[in-house]
C-alpha positions as CSV (number, residue, x, y, z in Angstrom):
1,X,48.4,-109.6,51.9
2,X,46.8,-109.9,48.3
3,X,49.0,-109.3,45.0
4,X,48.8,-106.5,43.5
5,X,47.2,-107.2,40.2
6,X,48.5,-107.4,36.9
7,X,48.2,-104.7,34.6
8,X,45.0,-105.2,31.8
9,X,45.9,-106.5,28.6
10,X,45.3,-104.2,25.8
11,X,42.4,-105.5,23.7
12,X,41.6,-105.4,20.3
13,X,39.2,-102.4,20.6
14,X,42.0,-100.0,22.3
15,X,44.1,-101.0,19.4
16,X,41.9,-99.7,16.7
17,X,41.1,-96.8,18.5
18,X,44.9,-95.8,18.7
19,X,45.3,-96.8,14.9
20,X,41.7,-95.0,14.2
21,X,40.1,-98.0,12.5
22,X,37.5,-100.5,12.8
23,X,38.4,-103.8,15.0
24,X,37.6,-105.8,11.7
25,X,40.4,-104.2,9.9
26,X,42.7,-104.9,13.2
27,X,41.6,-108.2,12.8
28,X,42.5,-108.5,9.1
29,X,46.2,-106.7,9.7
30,X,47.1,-109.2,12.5
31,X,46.0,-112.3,10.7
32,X,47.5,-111.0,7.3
33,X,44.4,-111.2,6.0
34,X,44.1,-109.6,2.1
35,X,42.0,-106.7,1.7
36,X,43.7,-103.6,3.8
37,X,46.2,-101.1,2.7
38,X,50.0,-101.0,3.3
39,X,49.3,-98.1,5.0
40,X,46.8,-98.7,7.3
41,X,48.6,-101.7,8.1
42,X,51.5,-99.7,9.2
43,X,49.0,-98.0,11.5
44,X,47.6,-101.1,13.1
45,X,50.9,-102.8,13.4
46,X,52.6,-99.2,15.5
47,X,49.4,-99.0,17.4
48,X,49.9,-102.9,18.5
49,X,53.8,-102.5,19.3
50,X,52.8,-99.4,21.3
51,X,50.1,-101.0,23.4
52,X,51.9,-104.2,23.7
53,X,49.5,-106.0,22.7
54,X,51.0,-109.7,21.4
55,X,54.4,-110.8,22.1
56,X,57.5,-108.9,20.1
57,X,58.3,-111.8,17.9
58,X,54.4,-112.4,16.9
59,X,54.3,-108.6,15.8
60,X,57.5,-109.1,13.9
61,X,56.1,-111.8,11.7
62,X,52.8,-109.7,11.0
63,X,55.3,-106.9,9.5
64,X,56.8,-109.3,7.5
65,X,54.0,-109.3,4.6
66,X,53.3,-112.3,2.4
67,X,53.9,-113.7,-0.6
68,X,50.9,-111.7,-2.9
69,X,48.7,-114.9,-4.5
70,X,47.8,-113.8,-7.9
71,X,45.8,-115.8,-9.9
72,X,45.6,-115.5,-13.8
73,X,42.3,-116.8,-15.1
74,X,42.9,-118.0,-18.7
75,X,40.5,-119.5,-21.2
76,X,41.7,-123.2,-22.2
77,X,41.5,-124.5,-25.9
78,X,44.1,-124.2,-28.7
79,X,44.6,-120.5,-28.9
80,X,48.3,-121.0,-29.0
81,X,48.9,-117.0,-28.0
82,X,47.0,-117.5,-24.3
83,X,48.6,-121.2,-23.5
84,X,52.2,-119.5,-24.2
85,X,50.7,-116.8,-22.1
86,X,50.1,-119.2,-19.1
87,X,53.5,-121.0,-19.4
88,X,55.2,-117.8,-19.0
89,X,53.3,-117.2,-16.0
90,X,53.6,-120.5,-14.4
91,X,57.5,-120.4,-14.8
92,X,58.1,-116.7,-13.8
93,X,58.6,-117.2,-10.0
94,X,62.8,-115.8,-10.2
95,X,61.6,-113.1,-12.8
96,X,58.8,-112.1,-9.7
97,X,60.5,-112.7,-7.2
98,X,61.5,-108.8,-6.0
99,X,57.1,-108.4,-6.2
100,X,56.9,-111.0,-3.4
101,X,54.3,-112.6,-5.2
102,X,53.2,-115.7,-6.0
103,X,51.6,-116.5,-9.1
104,X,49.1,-119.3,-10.4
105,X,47.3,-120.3,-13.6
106,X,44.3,-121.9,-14.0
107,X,42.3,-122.9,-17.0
108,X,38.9,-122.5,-18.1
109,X,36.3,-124.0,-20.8
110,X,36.3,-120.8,-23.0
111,X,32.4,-119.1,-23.6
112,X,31.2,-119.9,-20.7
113,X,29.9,-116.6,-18.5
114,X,28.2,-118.9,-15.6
115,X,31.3,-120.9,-15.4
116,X,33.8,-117.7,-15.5
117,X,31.6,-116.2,-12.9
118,X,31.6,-119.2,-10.1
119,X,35.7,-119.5,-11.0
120,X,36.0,-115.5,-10.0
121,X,33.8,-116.0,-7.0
122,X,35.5,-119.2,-5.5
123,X,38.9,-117.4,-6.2
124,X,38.0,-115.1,-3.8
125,X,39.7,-116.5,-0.8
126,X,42.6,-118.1,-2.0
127,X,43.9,-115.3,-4.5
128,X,44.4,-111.6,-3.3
129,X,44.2,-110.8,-7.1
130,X,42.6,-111.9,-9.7
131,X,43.8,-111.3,-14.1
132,X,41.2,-112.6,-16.7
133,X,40.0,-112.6,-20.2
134,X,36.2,-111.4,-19.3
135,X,33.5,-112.0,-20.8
136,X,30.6,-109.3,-21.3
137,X,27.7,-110.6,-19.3
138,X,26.1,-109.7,-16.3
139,X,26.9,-112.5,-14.0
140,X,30.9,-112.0,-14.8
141,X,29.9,-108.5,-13.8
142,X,28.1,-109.2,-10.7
143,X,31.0,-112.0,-10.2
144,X,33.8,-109.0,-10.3
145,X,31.5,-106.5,-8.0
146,X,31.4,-109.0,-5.7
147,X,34.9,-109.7,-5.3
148,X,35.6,-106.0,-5.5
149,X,33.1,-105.8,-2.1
150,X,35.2,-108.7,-0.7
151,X,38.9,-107.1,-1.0
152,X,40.0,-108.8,-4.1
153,X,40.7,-106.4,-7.0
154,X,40.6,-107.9,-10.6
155,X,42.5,-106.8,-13.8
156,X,41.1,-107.6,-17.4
157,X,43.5,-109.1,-20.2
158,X,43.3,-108.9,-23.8
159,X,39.0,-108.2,-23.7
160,X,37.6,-105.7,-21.0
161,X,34.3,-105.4,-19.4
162,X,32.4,-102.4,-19.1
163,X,30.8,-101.2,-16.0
164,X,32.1,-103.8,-13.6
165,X,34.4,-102.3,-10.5
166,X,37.2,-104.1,-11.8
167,X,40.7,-102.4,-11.1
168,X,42.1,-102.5,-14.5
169,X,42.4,-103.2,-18.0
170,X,45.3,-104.8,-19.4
171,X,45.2,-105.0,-23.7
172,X,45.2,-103.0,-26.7
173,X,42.6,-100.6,-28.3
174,X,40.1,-103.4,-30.1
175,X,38.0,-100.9,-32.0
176,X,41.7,-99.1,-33.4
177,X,42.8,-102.4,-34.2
178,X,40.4,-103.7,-36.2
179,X,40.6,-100.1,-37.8
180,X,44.3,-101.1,-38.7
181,X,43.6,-104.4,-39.8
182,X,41.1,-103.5,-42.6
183,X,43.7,-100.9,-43.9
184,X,46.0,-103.5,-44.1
185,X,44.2,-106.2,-46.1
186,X,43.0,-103.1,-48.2
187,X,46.4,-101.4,-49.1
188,X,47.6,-105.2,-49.8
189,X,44.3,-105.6,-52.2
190,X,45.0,-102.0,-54.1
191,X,41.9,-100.1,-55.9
192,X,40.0,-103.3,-57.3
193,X,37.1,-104.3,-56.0
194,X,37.1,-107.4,-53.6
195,X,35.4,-109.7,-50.8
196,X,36.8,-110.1,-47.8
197,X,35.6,-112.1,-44.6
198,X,36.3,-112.5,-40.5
199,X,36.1,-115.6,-38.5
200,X,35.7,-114.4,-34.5
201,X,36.4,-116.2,-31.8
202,X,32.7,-115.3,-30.2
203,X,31.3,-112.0,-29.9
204,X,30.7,-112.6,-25.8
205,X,34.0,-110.7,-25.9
206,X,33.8,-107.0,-26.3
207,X,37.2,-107.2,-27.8
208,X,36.4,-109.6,-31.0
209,X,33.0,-107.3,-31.0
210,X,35.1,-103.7,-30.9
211,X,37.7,-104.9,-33.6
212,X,34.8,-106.6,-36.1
213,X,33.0,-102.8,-35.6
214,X,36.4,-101.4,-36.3
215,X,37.4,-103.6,-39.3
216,X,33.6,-102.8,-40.6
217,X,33.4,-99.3,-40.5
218,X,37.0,-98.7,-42.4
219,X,35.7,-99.8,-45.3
220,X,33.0,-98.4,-45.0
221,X,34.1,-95.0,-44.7
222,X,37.4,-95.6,-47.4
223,X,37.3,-98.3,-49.1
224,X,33.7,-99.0,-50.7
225,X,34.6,-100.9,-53.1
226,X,35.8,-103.7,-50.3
227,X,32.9,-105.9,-49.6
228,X,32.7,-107.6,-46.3
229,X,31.0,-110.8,-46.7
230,X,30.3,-112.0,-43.5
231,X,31.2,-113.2,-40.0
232,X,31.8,-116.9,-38.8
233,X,32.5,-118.0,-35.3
234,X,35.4,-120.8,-34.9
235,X,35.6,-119.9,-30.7
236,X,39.3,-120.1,-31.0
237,X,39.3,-123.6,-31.7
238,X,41.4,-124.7,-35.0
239,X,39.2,-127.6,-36.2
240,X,36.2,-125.1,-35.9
241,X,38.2,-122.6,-37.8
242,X,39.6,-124.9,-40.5
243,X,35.5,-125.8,-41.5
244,X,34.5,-121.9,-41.3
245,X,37.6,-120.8,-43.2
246,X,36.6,-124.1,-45.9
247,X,32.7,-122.8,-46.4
248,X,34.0,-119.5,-47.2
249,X,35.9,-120.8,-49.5
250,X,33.5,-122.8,-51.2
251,X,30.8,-120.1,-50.8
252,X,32.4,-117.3,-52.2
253,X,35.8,-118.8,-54.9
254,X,36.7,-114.9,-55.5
255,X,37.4,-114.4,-51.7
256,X,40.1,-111.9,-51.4
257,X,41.2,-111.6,-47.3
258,X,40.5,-113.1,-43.9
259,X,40.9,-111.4,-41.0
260,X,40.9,-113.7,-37.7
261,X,39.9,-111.6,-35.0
262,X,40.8,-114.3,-32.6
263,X,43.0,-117.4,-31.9
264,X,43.8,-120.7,-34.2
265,X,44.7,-119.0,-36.8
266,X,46.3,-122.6,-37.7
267,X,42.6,-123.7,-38.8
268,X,42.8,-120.8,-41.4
269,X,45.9,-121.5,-42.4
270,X,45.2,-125.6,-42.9
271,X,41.7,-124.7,-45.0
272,X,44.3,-122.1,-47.3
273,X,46.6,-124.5,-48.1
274,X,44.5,-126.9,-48.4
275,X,43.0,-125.2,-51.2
276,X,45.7,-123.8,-52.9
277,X,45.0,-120.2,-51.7
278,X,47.6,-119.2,-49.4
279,X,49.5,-117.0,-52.2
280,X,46.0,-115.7,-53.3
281,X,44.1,-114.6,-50.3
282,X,45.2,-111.8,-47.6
283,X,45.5,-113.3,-44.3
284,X,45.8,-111.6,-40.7
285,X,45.4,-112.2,-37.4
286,X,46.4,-112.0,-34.1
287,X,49.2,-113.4,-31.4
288,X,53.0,-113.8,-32.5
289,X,53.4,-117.7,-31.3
290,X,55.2,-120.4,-33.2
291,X,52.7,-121.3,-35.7
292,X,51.6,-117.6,-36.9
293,X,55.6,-117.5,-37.3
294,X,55.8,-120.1,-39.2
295,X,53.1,-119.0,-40.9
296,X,54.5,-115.4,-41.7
297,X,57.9,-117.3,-43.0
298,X,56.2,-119.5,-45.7
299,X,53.9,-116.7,-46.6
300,X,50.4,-118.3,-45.5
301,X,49.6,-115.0,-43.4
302,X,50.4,-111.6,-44.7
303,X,50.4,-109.8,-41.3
304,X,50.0,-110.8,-37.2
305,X,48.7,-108.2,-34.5
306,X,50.5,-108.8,-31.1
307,X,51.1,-107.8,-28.0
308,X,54.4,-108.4,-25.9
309,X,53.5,-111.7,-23.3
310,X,56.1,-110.2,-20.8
311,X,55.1,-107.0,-20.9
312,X,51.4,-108.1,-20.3
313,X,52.3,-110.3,-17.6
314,X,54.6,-108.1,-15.5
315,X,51.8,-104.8,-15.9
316,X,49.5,-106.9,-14.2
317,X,51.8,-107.6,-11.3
318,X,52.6,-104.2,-11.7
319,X,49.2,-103.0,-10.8
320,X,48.3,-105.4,-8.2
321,X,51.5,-104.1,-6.3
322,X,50.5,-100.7,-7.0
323,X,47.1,-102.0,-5.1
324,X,48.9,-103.7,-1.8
325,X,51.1,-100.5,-1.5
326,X,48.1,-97.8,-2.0
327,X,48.8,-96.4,-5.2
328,X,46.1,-96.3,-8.0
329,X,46.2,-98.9,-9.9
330,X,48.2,-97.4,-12.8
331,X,50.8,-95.5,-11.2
332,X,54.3,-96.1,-13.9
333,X,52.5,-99.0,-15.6
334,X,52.4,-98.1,-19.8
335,X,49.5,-99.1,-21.5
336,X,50.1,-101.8,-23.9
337,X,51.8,-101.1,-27.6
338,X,50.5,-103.2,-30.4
339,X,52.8,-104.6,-32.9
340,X,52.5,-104.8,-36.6
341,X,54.7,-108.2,-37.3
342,X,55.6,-109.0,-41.2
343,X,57.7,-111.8,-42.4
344,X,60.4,-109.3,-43.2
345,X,60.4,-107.7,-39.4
346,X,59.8,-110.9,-37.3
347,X,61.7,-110.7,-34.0
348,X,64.4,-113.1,-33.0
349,X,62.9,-116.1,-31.4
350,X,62.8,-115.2,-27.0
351,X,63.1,-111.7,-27.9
């Protein structure tokens, strides 16, 4: 007499059909795979408990989601603001902790679009999110469309890119702030007529370009008699700085204000000093660390434009969580405040 014969196993197909979705995306649930929504994932995971498809204790661990990789993409050099940036990161695993995510910072030569675009790409299967300082250029587009196709959502910090399907942008209004900047240095300067000059990190990103068309067209428009002399790029590197800040000098001894529309604003500060023309000339720039402190405190710069680390960090987690769970991307996450910081207003130190 034969045996009666063991009931079929359910297959993959019959559980996508009772979850209504592709076996590719049953496939990605049950190997916690990155790239499906928390929804859908409740979906697949039902429909395999109902058909009994893999052992209870199997299913139990494929409910029990993993830690969220993140990767934050940052530029390397001596821009003091973005390697404070990075620590913060690196050493925020209590703070993130109730995310379940785990976070990791890598560093990259700074200007580089073909090297920024083969990081993003490789990043693709060890990160389920991806945070960077982008560059405008078409491969770092087609680099962030890809991943976008592949499941990996990016967020921007600090400089966005246009047209790219990335998820978010993380920073402050570049074009406003430049705006702000060139009323500063002109209501510190009065009525008399005066040269002033930038010194950009690089125009490859759109947020050095949108605050240099900013700082340009305030004068234009109120302040005539406020003549910008120039633009030098020191690509956030303080040496670089300290020789553009010292050929300004030389080239034009009635110089009036700097504004540094991006990092190393230590360079700046050396060539001033240097030259006896800290107390004379109208420095700004950007980042609160501990040299633009300093800086504020023995009156070298006049003003720093910043935005809180903290707050930066934890939106982008924010976001990506928003992502994982199904929500757009900036459900409850406040856009970024910039702060004005003056000697006489400087927070407390880990404030």
């Amino acid at each position: 007499m034969d045996e009666p014969a063991a009931p079929s196993l359910s297959r993959i197909v019959d559980v996508a059909r009772r979850a209504g979705v592709s076996t590719a995306t049953v496939d990605r649930v049950l190997n916690r795979r990155p790239g499906v929504r928390a929804m859908t994932q409740q979906r697949v995971l039902a429909a395999a408990s109902e058909l009994d498809y893999m052992p209870a204790e199997n299913l139990v661990a494929a409910m029990r989601p993993k830690p969220m990789r993140l990767l934050f993409l940052l530029p390397s050099g001596t821009n003091r603001f973005l390697s404070t940036l990075g620590q913060l990161i690196a050493h925020s695993d209590g703070r993130l902790a109730p995310f379940n995510v785990h976070c990791q910072v890598d560093t990259i030569k700074s200007f580089n679009p073909d090297l920024l675009a083969r990081q993003l790409w490789r990043s693709r299967d060890k990160a389920d999110g991806v945070a960077f300082m982008a560059l405008e250029h078409p491969v770092v587009r087609e680099a962030v469309d890809r991943l976008a196709e592949h499941g990996v959502p990016t967020v921007t910090l600090i400089s966005d890119i246009l047209n790219a399907r990335r998820a978010a942008y993380i920073g402050l209004d570049n074009r406003s702030i430049g705006r702000t900047v060139g009323y500063l240095i002109a209501r510190f300067l009065g009525e008399r007529t005066a040269k002033v000059a930038m010194i950009a990190g690089s125009r490859s990103y759109r947020a050095h370009e949108e605050r240099e068309m900013g700082f340009l067209h305030v004068f234009e428009e109120l302040f005539p008699s406020i003549k910008v002399v120039g633009l030098r790029e020191g690509l956030d590197d303080a040496d670089r700085n300290y020789r553009q800040t010292r050929m300004l000098l030389n080239q034009h001894p009635d110089l009036a204000g700097i504004y540094n529309i991006g990092g190393a604003a230590d360079g700046v500060a050396r060539a001033l000093k240097e030259t006896n023309r800290e107390r004379d000339v109208v420095f700004i720039g950007h980042g609160l660390t501990s040299d633009t402190r300093g800086f504020l405190l023995d009156g070298t710069m006049d003003a720093v434009i910043t935005q809180n680390q903290l707050n930066t960090m934890m939106s982008c987690v924010g976001i990506f969580d928003n992502l994982r769970a199904g929500r757009s991307a900036m459900h409850g996450i406040e856009a970024p405040r910039s702060e004005i910081i003056f000697r006489e207003n400087i927070p407390a130190l880990g404030s």
